[in-house]
C-alpha positions as CSV (number, residue, x, y, z in Angstrom):
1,X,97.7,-4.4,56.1
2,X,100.1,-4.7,59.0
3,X,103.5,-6.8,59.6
4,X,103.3,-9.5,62.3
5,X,105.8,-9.3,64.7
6,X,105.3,-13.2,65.4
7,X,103.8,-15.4,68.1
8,X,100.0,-16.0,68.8
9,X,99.9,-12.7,71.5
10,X,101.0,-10.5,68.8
11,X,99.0,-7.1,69.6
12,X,98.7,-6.3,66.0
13,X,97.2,-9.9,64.6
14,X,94.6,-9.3,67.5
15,X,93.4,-6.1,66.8
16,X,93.6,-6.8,62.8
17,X,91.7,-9.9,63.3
18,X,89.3,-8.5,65.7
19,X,88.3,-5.4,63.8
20,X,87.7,-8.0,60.9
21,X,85.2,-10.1,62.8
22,X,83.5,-7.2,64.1
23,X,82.8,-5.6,60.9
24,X,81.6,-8.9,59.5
25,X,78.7,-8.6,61.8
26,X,77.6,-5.6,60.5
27,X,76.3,-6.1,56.8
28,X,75.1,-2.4,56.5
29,X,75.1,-0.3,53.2
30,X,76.9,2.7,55.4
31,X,79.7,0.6,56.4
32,X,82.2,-0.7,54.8
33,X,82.3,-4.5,54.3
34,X,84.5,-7.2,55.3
35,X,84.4,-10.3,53.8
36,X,87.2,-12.0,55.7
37,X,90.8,-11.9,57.4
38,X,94.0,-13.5,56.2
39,X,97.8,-13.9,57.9
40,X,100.1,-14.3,54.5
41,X,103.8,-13.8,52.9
42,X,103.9,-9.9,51.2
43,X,106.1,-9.9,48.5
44,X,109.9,-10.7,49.5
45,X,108.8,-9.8,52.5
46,X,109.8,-11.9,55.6
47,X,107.4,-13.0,58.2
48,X,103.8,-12.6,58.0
49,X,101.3,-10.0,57.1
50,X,97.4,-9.3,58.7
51,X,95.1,-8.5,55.9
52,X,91.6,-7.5,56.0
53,X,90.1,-8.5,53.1
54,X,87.7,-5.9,52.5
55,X,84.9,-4.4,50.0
56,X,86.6,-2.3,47.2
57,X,85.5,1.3,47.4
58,X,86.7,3.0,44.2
59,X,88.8,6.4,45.5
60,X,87.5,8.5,42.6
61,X,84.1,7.1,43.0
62,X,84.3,7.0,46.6
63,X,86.8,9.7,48.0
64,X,86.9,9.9,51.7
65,X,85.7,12.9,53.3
66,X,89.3,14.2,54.4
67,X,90.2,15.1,50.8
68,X,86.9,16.6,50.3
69,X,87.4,18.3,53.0
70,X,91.1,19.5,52.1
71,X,89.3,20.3,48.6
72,X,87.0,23.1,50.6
73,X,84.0,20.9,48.7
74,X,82.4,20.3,52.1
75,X,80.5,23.0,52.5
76,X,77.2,21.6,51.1
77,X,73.9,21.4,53.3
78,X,72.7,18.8,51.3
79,X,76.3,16.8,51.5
80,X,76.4,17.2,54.8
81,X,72.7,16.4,56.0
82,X,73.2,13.3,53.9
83,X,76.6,12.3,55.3
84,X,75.2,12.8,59.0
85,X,72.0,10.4,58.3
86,X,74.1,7.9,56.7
87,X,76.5,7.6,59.6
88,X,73.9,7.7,62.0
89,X,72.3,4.7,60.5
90,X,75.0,2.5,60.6
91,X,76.0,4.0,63.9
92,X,72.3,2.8,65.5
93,X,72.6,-0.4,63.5
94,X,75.9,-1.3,65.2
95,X,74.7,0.0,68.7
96,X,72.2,-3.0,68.1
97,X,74.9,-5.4,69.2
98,X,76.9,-3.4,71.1
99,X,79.6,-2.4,68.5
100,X,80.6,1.1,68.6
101,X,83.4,2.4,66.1
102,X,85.1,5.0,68.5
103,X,87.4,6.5,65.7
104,X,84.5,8.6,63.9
105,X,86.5,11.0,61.6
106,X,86.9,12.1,58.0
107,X,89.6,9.9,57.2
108,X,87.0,6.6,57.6
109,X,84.3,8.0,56.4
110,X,83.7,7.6,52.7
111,X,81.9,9.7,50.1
112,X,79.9,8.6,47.1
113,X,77.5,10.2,44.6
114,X,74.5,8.0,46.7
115,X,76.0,6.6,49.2
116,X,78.1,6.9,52.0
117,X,79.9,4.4,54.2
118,X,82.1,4.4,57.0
119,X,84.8,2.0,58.1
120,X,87.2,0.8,60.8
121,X,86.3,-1.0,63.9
122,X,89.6,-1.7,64.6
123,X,88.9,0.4,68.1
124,X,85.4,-0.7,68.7
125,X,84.5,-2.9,71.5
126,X,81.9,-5.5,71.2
127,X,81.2,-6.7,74.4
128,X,79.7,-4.2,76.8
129,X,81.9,-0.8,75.8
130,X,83.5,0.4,78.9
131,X,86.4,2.3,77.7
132,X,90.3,1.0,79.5
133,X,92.4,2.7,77.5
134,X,92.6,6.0,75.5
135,X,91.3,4.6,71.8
136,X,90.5,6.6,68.5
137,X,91.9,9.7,67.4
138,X,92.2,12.6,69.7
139,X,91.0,14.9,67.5
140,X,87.6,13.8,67.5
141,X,87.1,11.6,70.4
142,X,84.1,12.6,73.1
143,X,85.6,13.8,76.7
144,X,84.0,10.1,77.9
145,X,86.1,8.6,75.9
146,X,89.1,9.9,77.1
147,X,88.6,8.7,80.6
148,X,89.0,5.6,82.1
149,X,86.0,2.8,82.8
150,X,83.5,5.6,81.4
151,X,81.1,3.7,79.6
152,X,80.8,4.8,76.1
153,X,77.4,4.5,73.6
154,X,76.0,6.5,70.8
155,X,76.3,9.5,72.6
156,X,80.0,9.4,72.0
157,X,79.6,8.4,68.7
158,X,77.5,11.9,68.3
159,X,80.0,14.2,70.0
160,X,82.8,13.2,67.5
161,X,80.3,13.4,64.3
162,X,79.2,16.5,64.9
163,X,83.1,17.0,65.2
164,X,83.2,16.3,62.1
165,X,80.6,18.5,61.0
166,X,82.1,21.3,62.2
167,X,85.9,20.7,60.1
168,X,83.5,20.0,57.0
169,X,82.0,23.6,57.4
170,X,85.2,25.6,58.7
171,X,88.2,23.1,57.3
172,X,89.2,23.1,61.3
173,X,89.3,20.8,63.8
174,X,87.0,21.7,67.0
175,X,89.9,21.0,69.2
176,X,93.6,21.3,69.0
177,X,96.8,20.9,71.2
178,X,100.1,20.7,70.9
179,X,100.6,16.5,72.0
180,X,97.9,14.1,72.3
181,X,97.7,15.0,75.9
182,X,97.1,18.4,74.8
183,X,94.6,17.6,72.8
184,X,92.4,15.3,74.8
185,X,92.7,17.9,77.8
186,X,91.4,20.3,75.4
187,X,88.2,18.3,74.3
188,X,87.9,17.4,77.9
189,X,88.3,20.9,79.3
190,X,87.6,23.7,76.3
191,X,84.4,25.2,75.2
192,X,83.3,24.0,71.8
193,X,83.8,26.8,69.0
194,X,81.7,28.5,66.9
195,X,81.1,27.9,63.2
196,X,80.2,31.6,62.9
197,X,83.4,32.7,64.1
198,X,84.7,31.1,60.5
199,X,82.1,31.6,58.1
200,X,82.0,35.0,56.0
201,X,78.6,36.9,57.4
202,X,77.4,37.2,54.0
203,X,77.6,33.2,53.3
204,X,74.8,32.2,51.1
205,X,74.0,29.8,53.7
206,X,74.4,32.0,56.9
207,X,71.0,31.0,58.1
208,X,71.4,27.8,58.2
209,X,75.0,27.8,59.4
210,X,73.6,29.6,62.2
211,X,70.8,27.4,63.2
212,X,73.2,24.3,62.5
213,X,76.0,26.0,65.6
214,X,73.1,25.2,68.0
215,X,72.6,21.4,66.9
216,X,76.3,21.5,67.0
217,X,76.9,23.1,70.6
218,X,73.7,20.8,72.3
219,X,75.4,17.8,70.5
220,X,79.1,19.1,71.9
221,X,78.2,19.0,75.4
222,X,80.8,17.9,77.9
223,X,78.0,16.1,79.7
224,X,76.7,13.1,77.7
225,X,73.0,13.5,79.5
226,X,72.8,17.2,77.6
227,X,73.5,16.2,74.4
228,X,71.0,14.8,71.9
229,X,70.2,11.2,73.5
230,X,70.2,8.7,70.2
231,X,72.4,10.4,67.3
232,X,69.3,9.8,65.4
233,X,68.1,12.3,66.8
234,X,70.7,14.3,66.4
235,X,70.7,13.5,62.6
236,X,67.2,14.5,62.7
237,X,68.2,18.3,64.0
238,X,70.6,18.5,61.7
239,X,68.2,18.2,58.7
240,X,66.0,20.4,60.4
241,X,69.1,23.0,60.2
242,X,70.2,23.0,57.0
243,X,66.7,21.5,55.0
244,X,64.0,23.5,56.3
């Protein structure tokens, strides 16, 4: 829910309202569903308010992955092969028309018992996605997608899940900085890390950490063309890491 400054150009009403239309067009049981967008008095409030008016995910039933995460209870093979099909799916389904969400990262990505959904297209692009402006959260965004009129597709979407996979192993981002600037410099300019540099050698699941840190690395390339080239596939090696 945002405040609305007033007038029809009002940045905020735009991107509210267009990350509401956007995720109506994608009725996917991995992503989190919008049923419509309103602009309304809050309280004593003055002025108006943009509300998505969204599907009701449950926090105890359906925690997002950041306070699992903060928890140290992401350290699951199964959790996290699961969580990297599910977000693949709805990341291919979206691709479909051209929708990508840009903004992968723990906070939008929701955990249930048997299911898990993701949310927040407020940075997606629906027409043809050619990246203008730096959009989504440094922390997990690819190098493409920190550069201007880079076009960006699942590819992207890959580099920042697998991101993700790494903090949900070693509670650490795979990139850091002082400033924003800092950051995206780094994810532009550093070599991934290692997961083995921050799990214990004697992990019950060192084999499969160690065959996961070479899904990871491929699917960190700086080079789009080197990493896996649908994140399906990319979901596929990661089951192959941690299942088999």
């Amino acid at each position: 829910m945002q405040e609305d400054s007033g007038g029809e150009d009002d940045r905020s009403t735009f991107n509210s309202e267009r990350e509401a239309k956007v995720m109506f067009l994608l009725p996917h049981k991995n992503i989190v569903r919008v049923h419509g967008f309103l602009r309304t008095k809050y309280k004593d409030n003055e002025g108006l308010w943009n509300m998505i008016v969204m599907e009701y995910l449950d926090p105890e039933i359906f925690p997002t992955l950041s306070s699992i995460i903060l928890k140290k209870e992401a350290q699951d093979p199964i959790l996290i092969s699961r969580l990297v099909r599910s977000v693949s799916n709805a990341v291919e389904f979206a691709a479909c028309v051209n929708v990508f969400n840009r903004d992968i990262k723990p906070g939008n990505i929701y955990v249930g018992q048997t299911e898990v959904k993701i949310s927040d297209y407020g940075a997606s692009n629906i027409v043809i996605p050619e990246s203008t402006f730096l959009v989504g959260t440094p922390f997990y965004m690819s190098p493409e997608a920190g550069k201007r009129g880079v076009t960006i597709d699942e590819r992207s979407e890959e580099f920042s899940l697998s991101s993700v996979v790494f903090e949900m192993i070693t509670s650490e981002p795979m990139f850091g900085g002082d400033s924003i600037i800092g950051i995206v410099k780094s994810v532009v300019n550093d070599p991934c890390k290692s997961i083995l540099e921050f799990v214990p050698e004697n992990s019950a699941y060192i084999t499969q950490w160690e065959k996961l840190d070479l899904v990871i690395k491929k699917a960190q390339s700086k080079d789009p063309n080197q990493r896996y080239q649908k994140i399906g596939e990319f979901a596929g090696a990661v089951e192959n890491a941690l299942l088999t």
